[in-house]
DSSP file (Angstrom, degrees, kcal/mol; ACC not computed):
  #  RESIDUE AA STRUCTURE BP1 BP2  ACC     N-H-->O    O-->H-N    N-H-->O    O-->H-N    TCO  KAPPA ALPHA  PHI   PSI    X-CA   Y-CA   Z-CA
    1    1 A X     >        0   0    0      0, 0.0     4,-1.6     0, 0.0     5,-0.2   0.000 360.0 360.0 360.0 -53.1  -31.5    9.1   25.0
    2    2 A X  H  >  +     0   0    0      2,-0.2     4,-1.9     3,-0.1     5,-0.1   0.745 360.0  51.3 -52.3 -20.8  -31.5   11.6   22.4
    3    3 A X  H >> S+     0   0    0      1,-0.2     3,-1.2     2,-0.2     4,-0.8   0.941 108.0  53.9 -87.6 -78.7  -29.3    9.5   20.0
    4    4 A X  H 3> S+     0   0    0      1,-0.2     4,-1.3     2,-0.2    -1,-0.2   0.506 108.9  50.8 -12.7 -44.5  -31.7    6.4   20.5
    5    5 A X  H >X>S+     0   0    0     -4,-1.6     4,-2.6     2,-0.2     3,-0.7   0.976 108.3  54.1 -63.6 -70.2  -34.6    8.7   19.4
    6    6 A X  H <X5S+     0   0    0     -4,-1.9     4,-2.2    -3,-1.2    -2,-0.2   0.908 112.5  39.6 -18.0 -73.3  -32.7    9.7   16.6
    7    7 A X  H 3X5S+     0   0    0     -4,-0.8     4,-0.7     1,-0.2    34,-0.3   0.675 100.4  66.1 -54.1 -34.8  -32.2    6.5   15.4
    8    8 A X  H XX5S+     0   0    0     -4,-1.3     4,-4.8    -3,-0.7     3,-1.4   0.956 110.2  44.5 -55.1 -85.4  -35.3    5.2   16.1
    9    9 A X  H 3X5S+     0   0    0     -4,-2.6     4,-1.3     1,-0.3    -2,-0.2   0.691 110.2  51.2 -63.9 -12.1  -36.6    8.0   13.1
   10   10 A X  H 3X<S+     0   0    0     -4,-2.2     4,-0.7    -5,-0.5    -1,-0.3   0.842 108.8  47.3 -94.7 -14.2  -34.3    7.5   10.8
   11   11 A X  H <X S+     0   0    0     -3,-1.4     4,-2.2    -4,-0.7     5,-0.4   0.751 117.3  46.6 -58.7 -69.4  -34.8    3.7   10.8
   12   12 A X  H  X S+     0   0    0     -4,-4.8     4,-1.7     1,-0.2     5,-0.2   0.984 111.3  53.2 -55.6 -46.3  -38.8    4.5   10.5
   13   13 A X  H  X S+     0   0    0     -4,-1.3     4,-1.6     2,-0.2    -1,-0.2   0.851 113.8  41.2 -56.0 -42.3  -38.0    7.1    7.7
   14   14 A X  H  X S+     0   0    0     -4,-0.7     4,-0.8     1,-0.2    -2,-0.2   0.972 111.6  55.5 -80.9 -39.7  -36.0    4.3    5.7
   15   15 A X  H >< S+     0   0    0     -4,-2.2     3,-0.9     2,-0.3    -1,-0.2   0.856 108.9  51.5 -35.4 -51.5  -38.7    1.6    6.6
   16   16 A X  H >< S+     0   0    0     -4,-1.7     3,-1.2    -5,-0.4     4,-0.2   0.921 110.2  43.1 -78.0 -37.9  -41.1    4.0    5.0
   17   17 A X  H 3X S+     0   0    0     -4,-1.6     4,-1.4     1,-0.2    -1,-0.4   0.575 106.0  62.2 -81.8  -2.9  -39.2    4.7    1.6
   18   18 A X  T << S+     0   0    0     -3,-0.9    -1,-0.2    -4,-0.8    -2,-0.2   0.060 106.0  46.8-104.0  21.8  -38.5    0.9    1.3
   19   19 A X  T <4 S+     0   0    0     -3,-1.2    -2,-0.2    -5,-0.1    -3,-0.1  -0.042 111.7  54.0-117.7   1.7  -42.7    0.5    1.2
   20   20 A X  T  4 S+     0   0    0     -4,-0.2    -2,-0.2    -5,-0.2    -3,-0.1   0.823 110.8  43.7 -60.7 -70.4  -42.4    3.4   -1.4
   21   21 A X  S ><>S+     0   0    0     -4,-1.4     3,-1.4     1,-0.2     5,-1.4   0.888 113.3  51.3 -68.7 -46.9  -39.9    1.3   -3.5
   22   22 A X  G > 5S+     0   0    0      1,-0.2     3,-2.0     3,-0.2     2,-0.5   0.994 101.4  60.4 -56.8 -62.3  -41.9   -1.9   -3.1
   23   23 A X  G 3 5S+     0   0    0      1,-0.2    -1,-0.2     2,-0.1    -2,-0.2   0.434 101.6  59.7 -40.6  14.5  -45.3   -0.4   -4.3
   24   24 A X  G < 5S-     0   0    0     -3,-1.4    -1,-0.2    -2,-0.5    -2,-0.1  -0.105 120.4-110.9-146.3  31.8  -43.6    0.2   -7.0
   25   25 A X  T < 5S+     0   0    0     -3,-2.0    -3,-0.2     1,-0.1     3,-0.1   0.550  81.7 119.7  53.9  29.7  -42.7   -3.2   -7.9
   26   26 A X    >>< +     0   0    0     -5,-1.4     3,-1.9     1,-0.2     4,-0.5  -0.209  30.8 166.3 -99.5  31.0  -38.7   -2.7   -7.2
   27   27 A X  T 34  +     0   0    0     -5,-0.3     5,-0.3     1,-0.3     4,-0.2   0.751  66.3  53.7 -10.9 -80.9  -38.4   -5.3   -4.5
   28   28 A X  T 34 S+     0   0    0      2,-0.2     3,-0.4     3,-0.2    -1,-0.3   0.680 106.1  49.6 -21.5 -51.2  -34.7   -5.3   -4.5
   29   29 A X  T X> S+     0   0    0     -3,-1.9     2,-3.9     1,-0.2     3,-3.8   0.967 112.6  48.3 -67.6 -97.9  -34.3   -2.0   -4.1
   30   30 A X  T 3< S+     0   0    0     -4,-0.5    -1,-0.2     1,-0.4    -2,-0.2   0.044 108.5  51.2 -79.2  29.1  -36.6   -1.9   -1.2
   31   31 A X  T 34 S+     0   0    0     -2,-3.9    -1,-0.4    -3,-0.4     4,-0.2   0.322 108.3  50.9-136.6   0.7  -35.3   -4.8    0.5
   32   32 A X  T <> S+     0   0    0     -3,-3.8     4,-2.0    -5,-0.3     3,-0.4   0.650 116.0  52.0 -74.1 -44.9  -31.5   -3.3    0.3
   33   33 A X  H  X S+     0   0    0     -4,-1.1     4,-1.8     1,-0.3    -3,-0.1   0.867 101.9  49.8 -42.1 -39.6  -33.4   -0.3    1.7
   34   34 A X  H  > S+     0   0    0     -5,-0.2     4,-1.9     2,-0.2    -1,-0.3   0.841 111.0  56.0 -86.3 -39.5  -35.1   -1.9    4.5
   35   35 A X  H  > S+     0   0    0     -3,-0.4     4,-0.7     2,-0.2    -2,-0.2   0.995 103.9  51.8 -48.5 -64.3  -31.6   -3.3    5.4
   36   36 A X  H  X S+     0   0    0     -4,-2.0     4,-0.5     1,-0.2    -2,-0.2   0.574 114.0  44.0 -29.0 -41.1  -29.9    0.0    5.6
   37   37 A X  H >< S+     0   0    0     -4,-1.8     3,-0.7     1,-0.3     2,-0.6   0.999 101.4  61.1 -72.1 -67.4  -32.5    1.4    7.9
   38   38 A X  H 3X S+     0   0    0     -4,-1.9     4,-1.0     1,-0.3    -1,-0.3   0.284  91.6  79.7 -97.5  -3.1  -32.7   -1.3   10.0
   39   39 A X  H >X S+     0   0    0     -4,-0.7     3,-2.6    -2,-0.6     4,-0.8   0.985  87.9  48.3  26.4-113.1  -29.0   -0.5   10.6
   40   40 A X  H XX S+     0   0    0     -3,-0.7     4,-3.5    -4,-0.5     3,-0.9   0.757 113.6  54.6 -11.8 -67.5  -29.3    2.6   13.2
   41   41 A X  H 3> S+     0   0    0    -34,-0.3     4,-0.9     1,-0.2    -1,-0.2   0.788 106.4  48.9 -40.1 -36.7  -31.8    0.4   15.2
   42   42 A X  H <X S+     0   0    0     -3,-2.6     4,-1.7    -4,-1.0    -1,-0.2   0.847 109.2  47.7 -65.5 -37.7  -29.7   -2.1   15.4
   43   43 A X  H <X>S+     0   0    0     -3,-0.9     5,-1.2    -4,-0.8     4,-0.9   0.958 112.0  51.8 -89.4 -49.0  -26.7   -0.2   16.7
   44   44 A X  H  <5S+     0   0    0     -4,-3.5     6,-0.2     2,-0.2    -1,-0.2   0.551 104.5  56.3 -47.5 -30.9  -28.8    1.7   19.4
   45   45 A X  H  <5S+     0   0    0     -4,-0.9    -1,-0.2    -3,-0.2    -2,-0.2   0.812 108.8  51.0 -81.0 -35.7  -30.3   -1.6   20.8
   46   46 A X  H  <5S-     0   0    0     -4,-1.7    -2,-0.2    -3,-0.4    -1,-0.2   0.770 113.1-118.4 -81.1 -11.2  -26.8   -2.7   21.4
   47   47 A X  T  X5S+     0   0    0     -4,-0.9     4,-1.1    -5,-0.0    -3,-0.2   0.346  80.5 119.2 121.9 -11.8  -25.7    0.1   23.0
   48   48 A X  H  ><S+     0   0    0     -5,-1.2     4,-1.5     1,-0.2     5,-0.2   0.725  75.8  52.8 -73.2  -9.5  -23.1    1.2   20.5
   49   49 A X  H  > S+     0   0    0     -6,-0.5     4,-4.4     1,-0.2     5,-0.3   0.984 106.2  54.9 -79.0 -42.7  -24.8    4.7   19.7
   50   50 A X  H  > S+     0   0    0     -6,-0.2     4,-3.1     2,-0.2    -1,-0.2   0.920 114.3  44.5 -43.3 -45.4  -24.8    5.3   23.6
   51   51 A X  H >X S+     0   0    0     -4,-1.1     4,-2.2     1,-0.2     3,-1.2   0.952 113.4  45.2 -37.6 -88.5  -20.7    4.6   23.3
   52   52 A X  H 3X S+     0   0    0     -4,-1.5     4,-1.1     1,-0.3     5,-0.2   0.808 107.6  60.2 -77.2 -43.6  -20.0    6.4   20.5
   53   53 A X  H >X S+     0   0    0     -4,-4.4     4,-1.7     1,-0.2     3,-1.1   0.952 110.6  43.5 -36.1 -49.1  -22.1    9.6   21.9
   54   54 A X  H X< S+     0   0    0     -4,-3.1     3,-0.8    -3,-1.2    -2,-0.3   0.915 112.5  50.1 -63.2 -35.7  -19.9    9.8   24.9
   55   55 A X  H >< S+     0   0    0     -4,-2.2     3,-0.7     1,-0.3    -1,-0.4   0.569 107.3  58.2 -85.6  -6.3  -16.7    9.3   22.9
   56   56 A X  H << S+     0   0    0     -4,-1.1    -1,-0.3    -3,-1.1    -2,-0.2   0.730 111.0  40.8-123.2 -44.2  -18.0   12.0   20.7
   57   57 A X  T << S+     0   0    0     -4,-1.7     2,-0.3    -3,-0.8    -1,-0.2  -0.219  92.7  95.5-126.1  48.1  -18.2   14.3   23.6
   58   58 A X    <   -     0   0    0     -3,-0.7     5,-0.0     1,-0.1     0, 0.0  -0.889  52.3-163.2-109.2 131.6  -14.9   13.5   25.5
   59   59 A X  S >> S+     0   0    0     -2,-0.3     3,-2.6     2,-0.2     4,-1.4   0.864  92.7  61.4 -90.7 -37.1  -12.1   15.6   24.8
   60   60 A X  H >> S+     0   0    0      1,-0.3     4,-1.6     2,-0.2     3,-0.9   0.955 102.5  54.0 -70.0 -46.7   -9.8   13.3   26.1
   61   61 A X  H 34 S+     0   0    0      1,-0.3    -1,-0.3     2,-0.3     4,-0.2   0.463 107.7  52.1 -30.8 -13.9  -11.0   10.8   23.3
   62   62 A X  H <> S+     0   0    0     -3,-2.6     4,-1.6     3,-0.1    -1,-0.3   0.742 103.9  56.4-122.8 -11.9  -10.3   13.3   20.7
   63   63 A X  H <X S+     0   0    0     -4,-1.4     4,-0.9    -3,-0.9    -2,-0.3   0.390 108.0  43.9 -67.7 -22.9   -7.0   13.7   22.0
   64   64 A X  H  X S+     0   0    0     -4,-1.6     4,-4.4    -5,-0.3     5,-0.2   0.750 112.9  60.0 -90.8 -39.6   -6.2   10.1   21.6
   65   65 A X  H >> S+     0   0    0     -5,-0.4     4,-2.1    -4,-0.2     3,-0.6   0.990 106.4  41.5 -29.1 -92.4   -7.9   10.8   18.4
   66   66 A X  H 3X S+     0   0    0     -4,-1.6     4,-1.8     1,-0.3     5,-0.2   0.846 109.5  58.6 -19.7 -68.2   -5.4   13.3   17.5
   67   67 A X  H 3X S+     0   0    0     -4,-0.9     4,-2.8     2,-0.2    -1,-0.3   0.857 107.0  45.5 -46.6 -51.8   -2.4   11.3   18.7
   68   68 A X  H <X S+     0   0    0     -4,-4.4     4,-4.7    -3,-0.6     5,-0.3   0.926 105.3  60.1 -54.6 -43.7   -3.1    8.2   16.4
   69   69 A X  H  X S+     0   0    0     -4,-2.1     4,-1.5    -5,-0.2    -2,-0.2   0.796 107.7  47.0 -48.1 -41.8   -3.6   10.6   13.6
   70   70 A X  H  X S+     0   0    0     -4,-1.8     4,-1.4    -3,-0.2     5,-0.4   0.905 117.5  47.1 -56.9 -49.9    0.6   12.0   14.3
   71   71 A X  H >X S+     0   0    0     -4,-2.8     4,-3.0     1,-0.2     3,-0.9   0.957 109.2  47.4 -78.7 -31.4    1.6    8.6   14.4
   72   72 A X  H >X S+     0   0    0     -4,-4.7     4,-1.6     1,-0.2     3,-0.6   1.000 119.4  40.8 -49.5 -66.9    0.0    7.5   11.6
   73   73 A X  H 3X S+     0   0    0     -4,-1.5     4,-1.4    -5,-0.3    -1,-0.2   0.581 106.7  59.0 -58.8 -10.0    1.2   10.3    9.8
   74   74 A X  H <X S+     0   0    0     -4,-1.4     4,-1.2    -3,-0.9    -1,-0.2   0.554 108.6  55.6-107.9 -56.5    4.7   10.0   11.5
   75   75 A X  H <X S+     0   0    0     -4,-3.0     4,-2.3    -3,-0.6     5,-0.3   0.983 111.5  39.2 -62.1 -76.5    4.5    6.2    9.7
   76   76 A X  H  X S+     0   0    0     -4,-1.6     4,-0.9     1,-0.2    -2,-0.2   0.755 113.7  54.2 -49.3 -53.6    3.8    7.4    6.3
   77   77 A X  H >< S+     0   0    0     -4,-1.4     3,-1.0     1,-0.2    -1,-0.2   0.902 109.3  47.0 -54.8 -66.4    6.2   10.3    6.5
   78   78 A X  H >X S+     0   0    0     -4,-1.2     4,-2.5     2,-0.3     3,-0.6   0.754 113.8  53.8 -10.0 -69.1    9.0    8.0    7.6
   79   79 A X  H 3< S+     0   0    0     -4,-2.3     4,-0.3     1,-0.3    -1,-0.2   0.545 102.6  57.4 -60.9 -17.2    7.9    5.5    4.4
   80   80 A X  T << S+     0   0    0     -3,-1.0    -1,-0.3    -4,-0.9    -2,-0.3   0.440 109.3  37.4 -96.9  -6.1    8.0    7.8    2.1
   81   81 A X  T <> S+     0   0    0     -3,-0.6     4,-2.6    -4,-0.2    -2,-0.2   0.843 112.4  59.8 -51.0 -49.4   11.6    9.0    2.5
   82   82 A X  H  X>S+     0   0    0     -4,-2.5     5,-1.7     1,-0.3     4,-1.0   0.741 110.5  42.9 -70.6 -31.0   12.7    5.5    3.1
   83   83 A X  H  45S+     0   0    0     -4,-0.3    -1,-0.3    -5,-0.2     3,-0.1   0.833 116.5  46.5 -64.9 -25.4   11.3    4.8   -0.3
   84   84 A X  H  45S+     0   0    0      1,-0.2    -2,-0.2     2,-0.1    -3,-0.1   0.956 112.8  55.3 -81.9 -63.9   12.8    8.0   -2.1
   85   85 A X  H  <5S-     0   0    0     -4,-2.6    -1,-0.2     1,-0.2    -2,-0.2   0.437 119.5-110.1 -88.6  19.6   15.5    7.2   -0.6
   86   86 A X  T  <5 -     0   0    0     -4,-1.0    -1,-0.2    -3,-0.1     2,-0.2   0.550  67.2 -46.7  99.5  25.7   16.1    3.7   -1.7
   87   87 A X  S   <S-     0   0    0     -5,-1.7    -3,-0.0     4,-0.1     5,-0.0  -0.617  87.3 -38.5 137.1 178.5   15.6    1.2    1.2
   88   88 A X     >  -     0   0    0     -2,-0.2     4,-1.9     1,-0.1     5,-0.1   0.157  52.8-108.3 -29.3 161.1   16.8    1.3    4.8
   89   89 A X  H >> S+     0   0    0      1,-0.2     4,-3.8     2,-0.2     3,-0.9   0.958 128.5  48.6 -66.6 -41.3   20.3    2.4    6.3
   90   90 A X  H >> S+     0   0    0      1,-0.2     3,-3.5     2,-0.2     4,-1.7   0.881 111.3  51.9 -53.8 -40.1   20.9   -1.1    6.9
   91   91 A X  H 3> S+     0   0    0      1,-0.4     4,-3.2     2,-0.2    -1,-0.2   0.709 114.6  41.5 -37.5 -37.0   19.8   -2.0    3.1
   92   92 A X  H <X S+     0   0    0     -4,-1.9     4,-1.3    -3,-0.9    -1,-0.4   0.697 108.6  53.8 -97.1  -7.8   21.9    0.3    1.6
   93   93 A X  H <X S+     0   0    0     -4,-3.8     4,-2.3    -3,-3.5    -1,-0.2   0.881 113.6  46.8 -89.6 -18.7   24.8   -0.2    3.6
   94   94 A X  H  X S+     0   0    0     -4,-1.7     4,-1.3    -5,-0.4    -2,-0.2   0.900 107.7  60.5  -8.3 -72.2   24.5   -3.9    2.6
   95   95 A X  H  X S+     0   0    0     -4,-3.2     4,-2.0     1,-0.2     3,-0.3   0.881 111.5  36.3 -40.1 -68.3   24.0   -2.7   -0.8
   96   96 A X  H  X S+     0   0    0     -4,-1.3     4,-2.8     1,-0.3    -1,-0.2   0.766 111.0  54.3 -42.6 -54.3   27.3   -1.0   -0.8
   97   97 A X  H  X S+     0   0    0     -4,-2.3     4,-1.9     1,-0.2    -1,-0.3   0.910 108.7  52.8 -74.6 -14.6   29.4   -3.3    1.0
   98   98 A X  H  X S+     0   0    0     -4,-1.3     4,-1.3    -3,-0.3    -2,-0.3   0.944 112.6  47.6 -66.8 -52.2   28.1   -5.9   -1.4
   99   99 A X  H  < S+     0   0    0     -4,-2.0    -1,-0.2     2,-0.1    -3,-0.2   0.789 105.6  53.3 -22.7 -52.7   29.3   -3.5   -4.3
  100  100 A X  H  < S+     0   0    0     -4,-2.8    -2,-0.2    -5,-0.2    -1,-0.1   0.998 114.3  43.6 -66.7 -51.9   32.6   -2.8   -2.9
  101  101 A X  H  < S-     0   0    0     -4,-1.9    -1,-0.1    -5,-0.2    -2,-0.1   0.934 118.0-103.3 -48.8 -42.8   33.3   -7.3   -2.7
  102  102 A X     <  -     0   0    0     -4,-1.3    -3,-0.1     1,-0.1    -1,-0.1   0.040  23.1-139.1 103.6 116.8   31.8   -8.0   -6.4
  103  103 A X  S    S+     0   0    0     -4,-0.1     2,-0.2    -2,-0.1    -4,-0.1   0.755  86.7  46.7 -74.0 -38.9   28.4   -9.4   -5.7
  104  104 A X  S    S-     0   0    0      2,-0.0     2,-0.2    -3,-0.0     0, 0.0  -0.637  91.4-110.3-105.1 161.6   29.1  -12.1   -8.8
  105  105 A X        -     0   0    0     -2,-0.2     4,-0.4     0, 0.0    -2,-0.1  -0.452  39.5 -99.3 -40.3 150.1   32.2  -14.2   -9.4
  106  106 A X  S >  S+     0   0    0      1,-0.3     3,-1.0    -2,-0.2     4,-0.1   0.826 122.5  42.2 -47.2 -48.8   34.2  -13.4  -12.2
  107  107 A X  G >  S+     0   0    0      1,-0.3     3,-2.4     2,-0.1    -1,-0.3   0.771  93.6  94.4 -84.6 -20.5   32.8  -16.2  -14.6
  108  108 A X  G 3  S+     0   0    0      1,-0.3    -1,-0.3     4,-0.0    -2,-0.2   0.854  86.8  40.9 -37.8 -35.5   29.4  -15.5  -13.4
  109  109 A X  G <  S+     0   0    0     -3,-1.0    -1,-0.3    -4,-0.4     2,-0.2   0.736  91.7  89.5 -95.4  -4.5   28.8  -13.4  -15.8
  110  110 A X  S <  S-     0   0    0     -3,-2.4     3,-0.0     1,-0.2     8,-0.0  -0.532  87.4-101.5 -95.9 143.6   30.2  -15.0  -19.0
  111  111 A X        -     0   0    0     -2,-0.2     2,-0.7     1,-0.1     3,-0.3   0.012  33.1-108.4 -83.4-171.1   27.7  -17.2  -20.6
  112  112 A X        +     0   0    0      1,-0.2     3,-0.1    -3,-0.1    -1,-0.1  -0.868  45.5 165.7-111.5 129.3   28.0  -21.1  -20.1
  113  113 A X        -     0   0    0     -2,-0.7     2,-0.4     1,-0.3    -1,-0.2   0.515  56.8 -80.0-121.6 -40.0   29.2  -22.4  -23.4
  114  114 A X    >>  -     0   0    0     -3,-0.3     4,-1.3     1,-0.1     3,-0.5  -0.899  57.7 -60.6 153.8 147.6   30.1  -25.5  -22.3
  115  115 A X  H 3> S+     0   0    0     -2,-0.4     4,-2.2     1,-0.2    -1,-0.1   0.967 131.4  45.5 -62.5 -36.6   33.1  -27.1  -20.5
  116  116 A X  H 3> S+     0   0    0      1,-0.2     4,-1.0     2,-0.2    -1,-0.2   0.781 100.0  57.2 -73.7 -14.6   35.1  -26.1  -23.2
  117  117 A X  H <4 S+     0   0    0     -3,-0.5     4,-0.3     2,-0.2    -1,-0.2   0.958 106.8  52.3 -79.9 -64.7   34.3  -22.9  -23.8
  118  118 A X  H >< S+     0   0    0     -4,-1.3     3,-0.5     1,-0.2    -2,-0.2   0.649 103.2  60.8 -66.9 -20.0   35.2  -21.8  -19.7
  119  119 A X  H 3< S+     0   0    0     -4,-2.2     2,-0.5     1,-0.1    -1,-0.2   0.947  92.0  69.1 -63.4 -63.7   38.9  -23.5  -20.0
  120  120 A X  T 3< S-     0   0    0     -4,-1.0     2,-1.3     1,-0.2    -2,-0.2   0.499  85.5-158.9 -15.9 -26.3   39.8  -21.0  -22.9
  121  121 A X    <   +     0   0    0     -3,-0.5     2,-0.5    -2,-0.5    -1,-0.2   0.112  64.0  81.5  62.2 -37.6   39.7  -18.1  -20.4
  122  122 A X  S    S-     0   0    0     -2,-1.3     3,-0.1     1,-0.1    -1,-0.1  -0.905  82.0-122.9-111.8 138.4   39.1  -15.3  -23.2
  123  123 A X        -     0   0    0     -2,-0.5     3,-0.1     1,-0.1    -1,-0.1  -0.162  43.3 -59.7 -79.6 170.2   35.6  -14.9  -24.3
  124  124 A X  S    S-     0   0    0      1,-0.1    -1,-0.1     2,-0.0    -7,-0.0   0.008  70.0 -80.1 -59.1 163.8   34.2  -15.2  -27.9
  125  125 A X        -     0   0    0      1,-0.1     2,-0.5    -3,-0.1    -1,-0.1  -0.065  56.8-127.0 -57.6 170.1   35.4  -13.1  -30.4
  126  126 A X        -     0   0    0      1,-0.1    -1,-0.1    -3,-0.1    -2,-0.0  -0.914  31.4 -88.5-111.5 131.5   33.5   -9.4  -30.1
  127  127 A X        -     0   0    0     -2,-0.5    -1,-0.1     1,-0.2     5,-0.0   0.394  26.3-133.2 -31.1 162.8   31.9   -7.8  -32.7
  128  128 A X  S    S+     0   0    0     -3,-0.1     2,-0.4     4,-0.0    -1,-0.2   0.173  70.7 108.1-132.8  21.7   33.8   -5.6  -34.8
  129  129 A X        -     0   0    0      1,-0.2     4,-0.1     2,-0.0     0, 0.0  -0.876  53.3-158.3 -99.2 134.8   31.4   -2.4  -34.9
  130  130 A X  S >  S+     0   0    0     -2,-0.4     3,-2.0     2,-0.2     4,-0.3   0.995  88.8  64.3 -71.5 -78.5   33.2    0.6  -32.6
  131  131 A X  T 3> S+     0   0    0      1,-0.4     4,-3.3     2,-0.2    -1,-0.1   0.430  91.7  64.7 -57.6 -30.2   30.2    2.3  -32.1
  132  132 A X  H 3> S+     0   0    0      2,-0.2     4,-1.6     1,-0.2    -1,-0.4   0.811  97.2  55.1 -61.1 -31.5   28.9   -0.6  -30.1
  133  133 A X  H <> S+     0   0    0     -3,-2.0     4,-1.6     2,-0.2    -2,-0.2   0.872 102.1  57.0 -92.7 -46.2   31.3   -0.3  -27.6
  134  134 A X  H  > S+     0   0    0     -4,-0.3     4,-3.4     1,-0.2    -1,-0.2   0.921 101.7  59.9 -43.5 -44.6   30.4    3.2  -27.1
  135  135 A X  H  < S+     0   0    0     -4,-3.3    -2,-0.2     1,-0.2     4,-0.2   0.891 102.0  45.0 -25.8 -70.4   27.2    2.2  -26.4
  136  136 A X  H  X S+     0   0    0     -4,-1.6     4,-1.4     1,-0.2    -1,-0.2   0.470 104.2  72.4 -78.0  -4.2   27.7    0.0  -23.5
  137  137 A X  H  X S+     0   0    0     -4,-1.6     4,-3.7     1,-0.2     5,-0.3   0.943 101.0  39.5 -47.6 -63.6   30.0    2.7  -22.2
  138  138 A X  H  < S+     0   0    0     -4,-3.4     4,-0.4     2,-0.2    -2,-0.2   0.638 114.3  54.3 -74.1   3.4   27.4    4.8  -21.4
  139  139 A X  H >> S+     0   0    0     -4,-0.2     3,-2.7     2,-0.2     4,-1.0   0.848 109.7  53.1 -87.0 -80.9   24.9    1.7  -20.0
  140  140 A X  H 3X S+     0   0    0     -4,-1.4     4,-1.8     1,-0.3    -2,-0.2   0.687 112.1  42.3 -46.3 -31.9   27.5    0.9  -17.9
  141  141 A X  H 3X S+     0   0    0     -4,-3.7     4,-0.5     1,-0.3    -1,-0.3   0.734 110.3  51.8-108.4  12.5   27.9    4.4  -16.5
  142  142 A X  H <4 S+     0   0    0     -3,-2.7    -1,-0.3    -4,-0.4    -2,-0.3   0.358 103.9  59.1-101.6  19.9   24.8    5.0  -16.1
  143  143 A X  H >X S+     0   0    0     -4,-1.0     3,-2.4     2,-0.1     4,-1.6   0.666 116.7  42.1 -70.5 -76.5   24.4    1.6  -14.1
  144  144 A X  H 3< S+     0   0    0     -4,-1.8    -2,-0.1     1,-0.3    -3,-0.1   0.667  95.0  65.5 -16.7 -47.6   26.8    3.0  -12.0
  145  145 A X  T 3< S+     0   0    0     -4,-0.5    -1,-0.3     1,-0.2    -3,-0.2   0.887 112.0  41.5 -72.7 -50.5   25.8    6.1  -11.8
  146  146 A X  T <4 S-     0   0    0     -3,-2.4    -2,-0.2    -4,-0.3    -1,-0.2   0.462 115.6-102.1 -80.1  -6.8   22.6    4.4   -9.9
  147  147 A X     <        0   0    0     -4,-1.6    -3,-0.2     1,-0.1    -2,-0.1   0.893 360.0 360.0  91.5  86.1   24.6    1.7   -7.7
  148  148 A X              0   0    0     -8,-0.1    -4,-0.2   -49,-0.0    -5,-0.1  -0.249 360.0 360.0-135.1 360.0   23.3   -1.3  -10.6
């Protein structure tokens, strides 16, 4: 009863400032206003403010409360590991056995030249700067180094 009452005056209180804001030639404004109030009323006729009073002052209801709140948090926790720690077990043991096999065929990787090019067996010549080669040492172990 009391929440209905409630509602009842804050619904009349918004009513009243959205015939403030219209005498004062902001129509818009006072007819988003007028919604807002008419809100409370609405929820009160249907019965949800009685609802929500009771659940408000159930312990057992704040206890279910509570409970969703673990698991929720119990979800998240969970998802954030599984993220740190780079997918699922199964993913990564996937990952791995997929590693161990060779994921690509050998010629997969060599670029497609042409029918002739892939009888030849040895790829085109390679560049004839050393320092390049260092290079792609250390991409390659640091691929490694991350399971790439």
């Amino acid at each position: 009863m009391i929440a209905e009452t409630v509602c009842s005056a804050v619904s009349a209180a918004g009513l009243g400032i959205a015939a403030v804001t219209a005498y004062r030639r902001r129509f818009l404004a006072a007819a988003r206003i007028a919604a807002y109030s008419l809100v409370p009323v609405g929820l009160a006729m249907t019965g949800i403010v009685g609802w929500l009073a009771d659940t408000a002052l159930s312990p057992t209801a704040w206890a279910g409360f509570g409970l969703l709140g673990a698991a929720w948090l119990l979800f998240a926790t969970t998802r954030a590991v599984e993220r740190r720690r780079g997918g699922t077990r199964k993913e990564r043991k996937e990952t791995t056995r997929t590693a161990e096999r060779g994921a690509m065929a050998p010629a997969a990787s060599a670029p497609s030249l042409g029918p002739a090019a892939r009888t030849s067996g040895r790829p085109a010549a390679k560049p004839a700067a050393s320092g390049s080669e260092d290079d792609f040492s250390d991409i390659e172990a640091i691929l490694k180094k991350h399971g790439i």
